[in-house]
C-alpha positions in Angstrom: 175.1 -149.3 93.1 172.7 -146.8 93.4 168.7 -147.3 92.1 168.9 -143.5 91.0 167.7 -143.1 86.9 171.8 -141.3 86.6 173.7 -142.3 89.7 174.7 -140.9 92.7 177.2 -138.0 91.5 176.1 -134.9 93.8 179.2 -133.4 95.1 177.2 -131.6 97.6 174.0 -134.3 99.1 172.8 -132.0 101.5 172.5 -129.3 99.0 171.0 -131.3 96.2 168.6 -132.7 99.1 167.4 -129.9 100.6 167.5 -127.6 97.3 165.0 -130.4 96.0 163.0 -130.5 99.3 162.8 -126.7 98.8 161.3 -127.2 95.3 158.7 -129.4 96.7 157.1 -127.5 99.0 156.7 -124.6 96.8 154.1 -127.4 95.3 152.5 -128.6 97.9 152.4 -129.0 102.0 155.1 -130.5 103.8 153.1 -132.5 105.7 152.7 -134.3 102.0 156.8 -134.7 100.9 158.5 -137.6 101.4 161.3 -138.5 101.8 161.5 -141.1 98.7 160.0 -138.0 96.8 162.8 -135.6 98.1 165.3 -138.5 96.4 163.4 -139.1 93.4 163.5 -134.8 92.9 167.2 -134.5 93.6 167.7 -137.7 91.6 169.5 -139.5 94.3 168.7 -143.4 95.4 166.1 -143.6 97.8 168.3 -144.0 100.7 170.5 -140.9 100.2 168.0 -138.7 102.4 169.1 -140.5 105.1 172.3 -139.4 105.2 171.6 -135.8 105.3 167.9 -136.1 107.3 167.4 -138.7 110.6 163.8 -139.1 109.6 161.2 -137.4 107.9 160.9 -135.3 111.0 164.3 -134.1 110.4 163.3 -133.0 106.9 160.2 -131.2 108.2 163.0 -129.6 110.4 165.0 -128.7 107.6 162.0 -127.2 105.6 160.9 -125.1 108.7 164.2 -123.7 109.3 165.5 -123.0 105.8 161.9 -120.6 105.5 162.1 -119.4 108.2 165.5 -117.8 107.0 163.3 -116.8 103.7 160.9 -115.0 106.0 163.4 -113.5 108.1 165.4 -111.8 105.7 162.0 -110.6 103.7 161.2 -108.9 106.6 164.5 -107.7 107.2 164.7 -106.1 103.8 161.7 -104.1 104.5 162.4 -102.4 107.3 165.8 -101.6 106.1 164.6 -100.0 103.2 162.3 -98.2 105.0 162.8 -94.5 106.2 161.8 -94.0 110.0 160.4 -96.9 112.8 156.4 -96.0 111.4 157.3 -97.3 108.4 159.4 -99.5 108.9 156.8 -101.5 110.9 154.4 -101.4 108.1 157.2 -102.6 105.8 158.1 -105.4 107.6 154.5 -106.0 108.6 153.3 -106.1 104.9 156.3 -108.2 104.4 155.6 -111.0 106.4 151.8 -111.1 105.2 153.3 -111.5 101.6 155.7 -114.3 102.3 152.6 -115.8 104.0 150.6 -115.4 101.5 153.4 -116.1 98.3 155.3 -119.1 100.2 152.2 -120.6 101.8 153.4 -124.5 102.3 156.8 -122.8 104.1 154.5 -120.7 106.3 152.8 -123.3 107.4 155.9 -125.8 108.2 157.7 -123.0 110.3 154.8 -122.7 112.5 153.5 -126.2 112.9 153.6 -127.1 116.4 154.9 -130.9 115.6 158.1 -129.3 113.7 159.0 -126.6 115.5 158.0 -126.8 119.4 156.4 -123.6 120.8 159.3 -122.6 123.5 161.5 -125.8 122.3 162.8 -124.5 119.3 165.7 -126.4 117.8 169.4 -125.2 117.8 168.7 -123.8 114.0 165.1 -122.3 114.7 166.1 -120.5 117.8 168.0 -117.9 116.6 165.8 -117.3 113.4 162.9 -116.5 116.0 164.9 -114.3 118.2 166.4 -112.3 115.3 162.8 -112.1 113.8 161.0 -110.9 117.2 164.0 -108.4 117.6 163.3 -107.5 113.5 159.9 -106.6 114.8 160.0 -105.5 118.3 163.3 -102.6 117.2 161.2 -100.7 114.9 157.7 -100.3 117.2 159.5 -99.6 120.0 161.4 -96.7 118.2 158.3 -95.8 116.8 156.7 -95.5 120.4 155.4 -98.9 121.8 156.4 -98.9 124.9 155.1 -102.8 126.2 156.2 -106.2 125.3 152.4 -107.0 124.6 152.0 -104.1 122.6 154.8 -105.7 120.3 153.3 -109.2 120.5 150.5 -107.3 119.4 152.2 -106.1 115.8 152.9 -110.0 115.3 150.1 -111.1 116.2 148.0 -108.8 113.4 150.8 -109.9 110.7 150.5 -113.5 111.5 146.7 -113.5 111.6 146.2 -111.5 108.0 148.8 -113.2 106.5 147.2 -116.8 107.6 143.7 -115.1 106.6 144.9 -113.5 103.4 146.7 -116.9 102.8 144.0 -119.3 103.3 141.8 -116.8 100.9 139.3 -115.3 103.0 141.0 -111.5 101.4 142.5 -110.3 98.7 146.8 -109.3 99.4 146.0 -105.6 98.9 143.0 -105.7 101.5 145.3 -107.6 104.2 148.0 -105.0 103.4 145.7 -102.2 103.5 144.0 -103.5 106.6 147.3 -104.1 108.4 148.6 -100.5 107.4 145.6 -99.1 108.7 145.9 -101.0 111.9 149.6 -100.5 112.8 149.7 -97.3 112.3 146.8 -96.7 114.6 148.8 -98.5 117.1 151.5 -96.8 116.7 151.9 -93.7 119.3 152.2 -90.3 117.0 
């Protein structure tokens, strides 16, 4: 019998668990959802999360991977919709500083240290951070970097005004404007 106020009838637990999980952390950091709180939001009994996450690491896992994927394809978007490498790397610069800055719990989660292990990323996180390093690198290389460093570089800026402009030290328009500015300064003419 399950303790859940309707029953368990999900036809889809992971879904309904991680959909829920989702809706959390758009609230507040991960570092605060539980996994009782994940059940109680997908209206589940309090042991259902364990069928989908091994522990509440595992749902930290989950949380870090599934924005990751938001971020990724963000900054995918923008440099598809933009018309040469130049802009491109502004696009997709300004687009990682505004899911920073917009999806602030899920930026945090996919770079906690404790979730996803700097060069021990899991089977899910792996490929997320190649395709997003390769998102970045394609673009400034095209538009003339011609070093691994000087691409590190371009991430490095993003990352830092978007954790800045997240945190609240600047407005989103002065972290955009300020990481315009600096990329395309960069940037080889």
């Amino acid at each position: 019998m399950s303790s859940s106020r309707s029953g368990y009838h999900h036809g889809d637990l992971a879904h309904a668990l991680e959909a829920a999980a989702m809706q959390l952390l758009a609230e507040k950091p991960a570092g605060e959802i539980s996994l009782r709180e994940v059940a109680r939001a997908a209206d589940v009994s309090h042991n259902a999360p364990y069928h989908h996450f091994s522990d509440r690491r595992g749902l930290l896992k989950v949380l870090a991977g599934r924005s990751m994927a938001d971020l990724v394809t963000a900054v995918r978007v923008a440099i598809e919709q933009a018309p040469d490498p130049a802009s491109a790397v502004i696009a997709g610069g300004a687009a990682y500083i505004r899911y920073a800055v917009e999806h602030p719990h899920g930026f945090d989660v996919i770079y906690d240290p404790t979730v996803c292990i700097p060069g021990e990323p899991s089977e899910t996180m792996a490929p997320l951070i190649d395709e997003l390093e390769q998102l970045l690198s394609e673009p400034s290389i095209a538009a003339g970097l011609e070093s691994a460093s000087g691409v590190t570089g371009v991430w490095g800026l993003v990352h830092g005004l978007g954790t800045l402009c997240a945190a609240g030290h600047f407005s989103l328009d002065d972290a955009l404007a300020a990481s315009a500015e600096a990329l395309a300064r960069m940037l080889p003419r």
